[in-house]
N, C-alpha and C positions, 0 to 999 in steps of 0.2 A: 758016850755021846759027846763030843767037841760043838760048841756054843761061839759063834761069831761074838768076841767082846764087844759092851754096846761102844766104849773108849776106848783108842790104844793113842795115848801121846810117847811119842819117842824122841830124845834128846833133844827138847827144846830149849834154846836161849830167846830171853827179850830182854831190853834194856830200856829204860827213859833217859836217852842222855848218854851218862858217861854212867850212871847210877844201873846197875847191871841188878837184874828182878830175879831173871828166872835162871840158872843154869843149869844145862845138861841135865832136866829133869824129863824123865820116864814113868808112867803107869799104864796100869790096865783097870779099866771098868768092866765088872762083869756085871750082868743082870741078875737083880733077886740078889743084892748086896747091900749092903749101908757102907756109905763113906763119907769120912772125916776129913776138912782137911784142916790142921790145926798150925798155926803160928800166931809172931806178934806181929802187931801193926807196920805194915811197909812190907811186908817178907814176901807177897806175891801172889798172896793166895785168889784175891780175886781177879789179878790179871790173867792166872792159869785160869779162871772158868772161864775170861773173859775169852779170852784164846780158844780153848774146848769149844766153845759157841758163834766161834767165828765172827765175834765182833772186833778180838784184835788180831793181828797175822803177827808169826813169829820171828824174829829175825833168822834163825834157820831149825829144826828140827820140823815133822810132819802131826796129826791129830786124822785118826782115821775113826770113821762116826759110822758103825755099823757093817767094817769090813770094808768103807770107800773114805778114800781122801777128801776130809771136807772140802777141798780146792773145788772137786767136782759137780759137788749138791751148789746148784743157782742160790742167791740171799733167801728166794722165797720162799724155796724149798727148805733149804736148812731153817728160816725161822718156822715154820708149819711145826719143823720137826723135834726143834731143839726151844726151850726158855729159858733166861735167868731172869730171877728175882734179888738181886743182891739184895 
């Protein structure tokens, strides 16, 4: 039985600046998991959720949120559908 990932981020970069955050990072989220995502302060970790939840956009790589590109899902949709609590 193949399972739509509830996340599939692929190759994404973002930067602040000249100050380069995320690169060429890739995962999958499946459902009925625990995940971690562990670094030190500055490394990116909440920019990547930030990103996943489409409150930042990537400078290029894609975040597909249930099999569709979040580009697709309206703000009001995707917030219905998605939260962060940082």
């Amino acid at each position: 039985m193949h399972r739509t990932p509830v996340f599939e981020a692929s190759r994404l970069h973002f930067s602040y600046g000249r100050q380069k955050v995320l690169d060429n990072i890739s995962l999958t989220v499946e459902a009925g998991n625990f995940y971690a995502i562990v670094g030190p302060n500055g490394c990116g970790k909440t920019t990547l959720l930030d990103i996943m939840a489409g409150n930042k956009t990537p400078e290029s790589g894609n975040i597909r949120y249930l099999g569709l590109d979040i580009k697709e899902y309206g703000k009001r949709k995707l917030a219905r559908e998605i939260a962060l609590v940082p």
